[in-house]
MARGUVEX-885186 format. One record per residue: chain; residue number from 1; x negated, y, z negated of N, C-alpha, C, O, CB in turn. Coordinates in steps of 0.1 Angstrom, whole numbers, plus 5000, padded with zeros to 4 digits. Glycine has a CB too. Layout:
BEGIN
chaine,num,n_px,n_py,n_pz,ca_px,ca_py,ca_pz,c_px,c_py,c_pz,o_px,o_py,o_pz,cb_px,cb_py,cb_pz
A,NUM,X,Y,Z,X,Y,Z,X,Y,Z,X,Y,Z,X,Y,Z
...
***
This chain:
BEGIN
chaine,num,n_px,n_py,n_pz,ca_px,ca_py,ca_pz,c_px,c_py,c_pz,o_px,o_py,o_pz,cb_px,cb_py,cb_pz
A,1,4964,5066,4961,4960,5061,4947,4946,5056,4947,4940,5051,4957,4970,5051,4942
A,2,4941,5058,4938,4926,5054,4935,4926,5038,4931,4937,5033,4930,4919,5064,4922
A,3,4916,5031,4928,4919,5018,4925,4918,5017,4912,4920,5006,4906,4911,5009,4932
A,4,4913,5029,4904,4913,5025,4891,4925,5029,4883,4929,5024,4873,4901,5031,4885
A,5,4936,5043,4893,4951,5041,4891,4953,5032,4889,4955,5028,4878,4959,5044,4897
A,6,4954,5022,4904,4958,5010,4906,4954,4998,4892,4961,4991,4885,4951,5007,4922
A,7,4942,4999,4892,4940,4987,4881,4952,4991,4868,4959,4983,4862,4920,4987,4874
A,8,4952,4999,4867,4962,5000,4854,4974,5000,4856,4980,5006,4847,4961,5010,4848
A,9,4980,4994,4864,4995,4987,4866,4996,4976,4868,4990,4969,4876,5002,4990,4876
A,10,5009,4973,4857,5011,4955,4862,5014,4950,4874,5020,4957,4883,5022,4947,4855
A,11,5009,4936,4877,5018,4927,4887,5028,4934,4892,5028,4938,4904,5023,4915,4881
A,12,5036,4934,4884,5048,4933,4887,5052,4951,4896,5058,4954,4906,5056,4927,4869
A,13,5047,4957,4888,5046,4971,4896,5036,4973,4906,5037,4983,4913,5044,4982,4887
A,14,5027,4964,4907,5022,4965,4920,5028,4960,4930,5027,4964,4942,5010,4960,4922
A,15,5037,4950,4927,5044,4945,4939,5051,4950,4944,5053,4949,4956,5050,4936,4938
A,16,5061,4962,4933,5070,4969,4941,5062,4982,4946,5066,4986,4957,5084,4972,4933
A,17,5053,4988,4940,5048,4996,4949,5045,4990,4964,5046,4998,4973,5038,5000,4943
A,18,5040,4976,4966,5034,4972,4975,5047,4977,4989,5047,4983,5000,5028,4956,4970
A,19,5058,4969,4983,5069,4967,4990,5070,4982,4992,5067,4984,5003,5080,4958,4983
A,20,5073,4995,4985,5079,5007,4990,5068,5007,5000,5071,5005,5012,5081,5019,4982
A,21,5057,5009,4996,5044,5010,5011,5050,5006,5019,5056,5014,5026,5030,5003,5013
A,22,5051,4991,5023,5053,4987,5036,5066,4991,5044,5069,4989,5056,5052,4973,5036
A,23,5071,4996,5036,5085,5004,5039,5084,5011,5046,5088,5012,5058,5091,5010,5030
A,24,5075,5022,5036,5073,5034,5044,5060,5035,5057,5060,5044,5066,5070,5045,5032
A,25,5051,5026,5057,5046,5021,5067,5051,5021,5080,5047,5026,5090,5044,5012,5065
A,26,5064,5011,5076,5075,5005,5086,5078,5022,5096,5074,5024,5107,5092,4998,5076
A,27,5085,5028,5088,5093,5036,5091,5086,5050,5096,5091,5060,5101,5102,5037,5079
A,28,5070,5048,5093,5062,5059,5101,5055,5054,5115,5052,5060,5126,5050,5066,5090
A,29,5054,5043,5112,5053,5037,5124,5061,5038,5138,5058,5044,5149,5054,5026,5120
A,30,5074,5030,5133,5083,5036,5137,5086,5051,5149,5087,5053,5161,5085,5037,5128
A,31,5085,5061,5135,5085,5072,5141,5075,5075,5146,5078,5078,5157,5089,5081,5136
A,32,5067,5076,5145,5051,5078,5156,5054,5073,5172,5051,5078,5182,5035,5067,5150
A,33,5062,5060,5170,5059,5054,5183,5072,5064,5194,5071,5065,5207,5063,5034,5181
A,34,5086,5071,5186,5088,5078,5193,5085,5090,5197,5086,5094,5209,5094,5079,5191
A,35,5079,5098,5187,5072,5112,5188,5066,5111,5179,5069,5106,5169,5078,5125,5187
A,36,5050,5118,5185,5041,5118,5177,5040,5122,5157,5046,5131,5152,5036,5125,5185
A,37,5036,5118,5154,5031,5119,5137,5024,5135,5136,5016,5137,5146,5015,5105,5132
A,38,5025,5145,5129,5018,5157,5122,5009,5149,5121,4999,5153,5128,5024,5163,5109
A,39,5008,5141,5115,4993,5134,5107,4989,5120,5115,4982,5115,5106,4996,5129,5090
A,40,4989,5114,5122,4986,5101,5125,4979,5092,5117,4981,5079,5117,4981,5101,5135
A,41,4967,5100,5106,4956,5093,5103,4967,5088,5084,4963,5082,5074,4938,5105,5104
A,42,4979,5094,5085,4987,5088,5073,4989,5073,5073,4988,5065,5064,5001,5094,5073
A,43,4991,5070,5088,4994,5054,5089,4978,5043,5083,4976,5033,5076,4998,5050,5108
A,44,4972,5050,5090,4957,5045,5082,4957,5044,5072,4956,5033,5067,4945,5052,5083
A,45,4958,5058,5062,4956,5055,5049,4966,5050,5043,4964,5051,5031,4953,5066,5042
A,46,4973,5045,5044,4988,5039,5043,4984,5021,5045,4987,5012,5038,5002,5046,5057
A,47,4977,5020,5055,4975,5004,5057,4963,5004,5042,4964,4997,5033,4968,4998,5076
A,48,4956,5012,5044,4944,5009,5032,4951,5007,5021,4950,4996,5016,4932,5021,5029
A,49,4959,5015,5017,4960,5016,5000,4968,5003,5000,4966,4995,4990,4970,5030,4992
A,50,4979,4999,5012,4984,4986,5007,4975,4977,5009,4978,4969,5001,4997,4981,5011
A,51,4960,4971,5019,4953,4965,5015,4946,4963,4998,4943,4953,4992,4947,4969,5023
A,52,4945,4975,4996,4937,4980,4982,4945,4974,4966,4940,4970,4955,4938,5000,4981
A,53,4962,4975,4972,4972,4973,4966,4969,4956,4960,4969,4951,4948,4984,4976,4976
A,54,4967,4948,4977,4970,4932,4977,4958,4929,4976,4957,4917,4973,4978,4924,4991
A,55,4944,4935,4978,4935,4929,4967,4935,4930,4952,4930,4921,4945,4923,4932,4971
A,56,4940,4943,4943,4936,4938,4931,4950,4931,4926,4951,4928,4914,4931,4951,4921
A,57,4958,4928,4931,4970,4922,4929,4964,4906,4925,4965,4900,4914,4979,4924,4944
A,58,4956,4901,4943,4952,4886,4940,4937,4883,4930,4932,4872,4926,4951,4879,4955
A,59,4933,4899,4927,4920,4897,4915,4926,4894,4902,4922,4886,4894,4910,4911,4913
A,60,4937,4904,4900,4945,4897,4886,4955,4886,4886,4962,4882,4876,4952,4908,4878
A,61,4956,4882,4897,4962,4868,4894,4952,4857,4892,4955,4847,4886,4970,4863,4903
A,62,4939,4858,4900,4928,4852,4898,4925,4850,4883,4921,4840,4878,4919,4857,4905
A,63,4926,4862,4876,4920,4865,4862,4928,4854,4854,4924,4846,4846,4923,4882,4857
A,64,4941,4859,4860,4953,4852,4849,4949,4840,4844,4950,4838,4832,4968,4849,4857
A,65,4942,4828,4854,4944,4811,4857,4935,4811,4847,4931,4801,4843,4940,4802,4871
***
């Protein structure tokens, strides 16, 4: 997702997006560590977007106050 997708979702749906990410994070992780990933560089972009996720998350709560 792009961050300007991202800006246009609430709180409240970024959070649960945030949460399926780390899910699926979890669970490629995971499997990588038994046999290798098709893609490896998925886990990367997977840590970014949920970085990308939990910064505009704490920019609009900043906004909120």
């Amino acid at each position: 997702m792009k961050a300007s997708e991202i800006r246009g979702l609430s709180v409240a749906e970024l959070e649960e997006k945030v949460a399926s990410a780390r899910a699926e994070l979890e669970k490629m992780q995971l499997t990588h560590s038994i046999s290798p990933l098709e893609n490896p560089m998925k886990i990367r972009s997977t840590r970014k977007e949920i970085a990308r996720m939990l910064t505009i998350i704490s920019e609009k709560k900043k906004n909120e106050k």
